[in-house]
N, C-alpha and C positions, 0 to 999 in steps of 0.2 A: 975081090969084092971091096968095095969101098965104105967104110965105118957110115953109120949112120951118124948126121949131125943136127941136134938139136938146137933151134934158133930161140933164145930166148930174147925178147925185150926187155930190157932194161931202162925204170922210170925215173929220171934225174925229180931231184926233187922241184916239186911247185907245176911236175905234170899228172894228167889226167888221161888213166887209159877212157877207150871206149865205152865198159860198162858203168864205170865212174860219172862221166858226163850223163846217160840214159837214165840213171837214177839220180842226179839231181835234177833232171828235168821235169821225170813223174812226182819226184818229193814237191816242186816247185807248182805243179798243178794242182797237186792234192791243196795244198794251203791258200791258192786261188779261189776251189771251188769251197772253204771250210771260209774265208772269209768274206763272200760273195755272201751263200748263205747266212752268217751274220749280221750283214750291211742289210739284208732285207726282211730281216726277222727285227731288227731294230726299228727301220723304216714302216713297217705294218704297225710294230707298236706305238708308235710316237701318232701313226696317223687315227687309231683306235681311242688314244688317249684322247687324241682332239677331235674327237667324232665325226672325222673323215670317212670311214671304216669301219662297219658293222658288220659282225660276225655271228648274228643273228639270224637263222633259218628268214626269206622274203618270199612277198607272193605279191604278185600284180594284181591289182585292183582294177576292175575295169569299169563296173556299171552298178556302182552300188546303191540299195535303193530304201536302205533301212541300218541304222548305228544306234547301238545303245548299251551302256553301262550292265556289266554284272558283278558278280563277286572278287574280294582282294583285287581290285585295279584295274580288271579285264574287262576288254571291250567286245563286243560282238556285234558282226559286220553281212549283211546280207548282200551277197553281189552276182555278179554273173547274170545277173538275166533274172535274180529271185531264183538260182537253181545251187549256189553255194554257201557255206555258213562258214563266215571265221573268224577263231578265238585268238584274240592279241592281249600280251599281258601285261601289267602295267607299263613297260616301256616300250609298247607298239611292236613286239616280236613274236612271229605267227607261232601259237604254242599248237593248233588243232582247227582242225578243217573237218566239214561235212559236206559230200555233194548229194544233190537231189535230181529232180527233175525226170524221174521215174518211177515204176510200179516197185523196183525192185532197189530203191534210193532210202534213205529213211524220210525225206520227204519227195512233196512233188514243187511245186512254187510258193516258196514263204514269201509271205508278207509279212509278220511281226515275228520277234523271239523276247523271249524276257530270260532269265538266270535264278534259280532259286539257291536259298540260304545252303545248300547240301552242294550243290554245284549242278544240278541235274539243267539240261536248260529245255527249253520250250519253244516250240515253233507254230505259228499258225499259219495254214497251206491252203491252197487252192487246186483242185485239178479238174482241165479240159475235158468238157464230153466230144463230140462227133459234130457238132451244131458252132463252131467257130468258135468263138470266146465266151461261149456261154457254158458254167459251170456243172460238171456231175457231181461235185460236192466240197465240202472245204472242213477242217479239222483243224484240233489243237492235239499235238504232238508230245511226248515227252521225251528228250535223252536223255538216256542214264551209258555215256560211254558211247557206244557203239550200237545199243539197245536200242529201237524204238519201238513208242507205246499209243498207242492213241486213247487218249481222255476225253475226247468230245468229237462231234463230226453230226455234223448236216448232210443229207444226202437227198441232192435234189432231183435226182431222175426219175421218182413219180409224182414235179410238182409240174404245175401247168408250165411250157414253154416260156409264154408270157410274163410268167413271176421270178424265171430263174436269174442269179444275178449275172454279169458278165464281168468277168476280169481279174475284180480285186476280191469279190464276197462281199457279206456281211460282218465280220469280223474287221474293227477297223480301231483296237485298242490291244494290249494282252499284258498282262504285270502277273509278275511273284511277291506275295507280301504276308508272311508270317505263316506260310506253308501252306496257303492258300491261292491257287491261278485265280486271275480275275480277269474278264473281259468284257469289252464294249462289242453287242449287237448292233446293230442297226437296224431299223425296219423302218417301213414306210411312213410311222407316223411318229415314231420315237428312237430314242435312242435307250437301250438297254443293258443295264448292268448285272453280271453275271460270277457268282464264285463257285469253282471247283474245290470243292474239300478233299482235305489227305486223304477221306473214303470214294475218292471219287462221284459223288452225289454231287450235281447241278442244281443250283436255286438261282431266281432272280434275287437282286439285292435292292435296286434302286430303278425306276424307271424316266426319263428326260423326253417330255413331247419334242417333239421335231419332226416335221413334214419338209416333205420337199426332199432335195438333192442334200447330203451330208459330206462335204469337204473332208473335211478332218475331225478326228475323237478326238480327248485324254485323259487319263482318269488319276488323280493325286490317290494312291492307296491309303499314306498318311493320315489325310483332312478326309476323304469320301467324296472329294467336289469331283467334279465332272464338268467336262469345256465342250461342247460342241460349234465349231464353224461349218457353217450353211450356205452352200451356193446358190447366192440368185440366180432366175430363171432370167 
């Protein structure tokens, strides 16, 4: 029988077996992919800094039809068609959204919102009967969160055909002002100002003759004045 003989390799110095090369190559990727990520955690910050780069929850805006100031610096944005509400805070970063545009929404179609001292906000809505664009009724809303509440509502499906409004309602103002909701009626021969108390209890406050077609309300809570423009016939 012939000895068995073991063949060993021997590494002069300044050589590199095969496992030796294999692990500096992994060692050499690893510090690729650790300085790659660097360069672009650098590069995001610098772009942040210079407000290239918002890292701000965003939402597209598409058809918005109503913007108005509420509490600590927040805006509120009716869009979509009057079937979305969104809350941007003072640096225009969507903090909360509401959709509507159903039975089972907290609203149906806003048209105004206002924001009260507590942070509750307020929507006045409209919704479609069966007869095209003519209204089954229109309300003022409360949210509280997630909550909706109804404080007010017209309900016009046992008024004559002929008087019901189409489109927008008669609600064509709506403010928060010292814990009280306030809005602008409209009726045929006037314009009418209205407060909701913390009891929920409706009064008239003030009333504005005006016939004819009413363009636009708005009501200064501050002063009590009240602005109606009027579309000539």
């Amino acid at each position: 029988m012939k000895d068995r003989q073991t063949e060993k390799t021997i590494l002069q110095p300044g050589q590199t077996g095969t496992s030796g090369k294999k692990h500096r190559k992994k060692h050499s990727a690893v510090w690729l992919v650790i300085l790659t990520v660097v360069a672009l955690a650098c590069l995001c910050f610098a772009f942040v800094c210079r407000g290239y780069l918002s890292l701000s929850p965003t939402y597209p805006i598409e058809s918005t039809s109503e913007i108005t100031f509420g509490q600590n610096g927040q805006t509120l944005v009716i869009d979509n068609g009057r079937i979305s509400l969104l809350v941007l805070d003072a640096d225009g970063s969507l903090i909360g959204s509401y959709e509507g545009g159903s039975d089972d929404a907290s609203f149906f179609y806003a048209g105004y919102v206002a924001q009260g001292a507590d942070g509750s906000i307020y929507i006045a809505d409209v919704k479609y009967g069966d007869h095209g664009m003519l209204l089954d009724n229109e309300r003022i809303i409360r949210l509280n969160g997630k909550e909706a509440k109804t404080i007010y509502e017209i309900d016009y499906t046992t008024w004559i055909q002929e008087t019901i409004p189409r489109q927008y309602g008669r609600i064509v103002e709506l403010q928060e002002y010292n814990g009280a909701v306030y809005f602008l009626l409209a009726t045929d021969k006037a314009v009418e100002l209205k407060q909701i108390g913390a009891d929920g209890t409706v009064s008239g406050v003030a009333s504005v003759p005006v016939s004819g077609v009413k363009h636009a309300a708005s009501y200064d809570a501050a002063t009590g004045r009240v602005a109606v423009l009027k579309r000539n016939a």
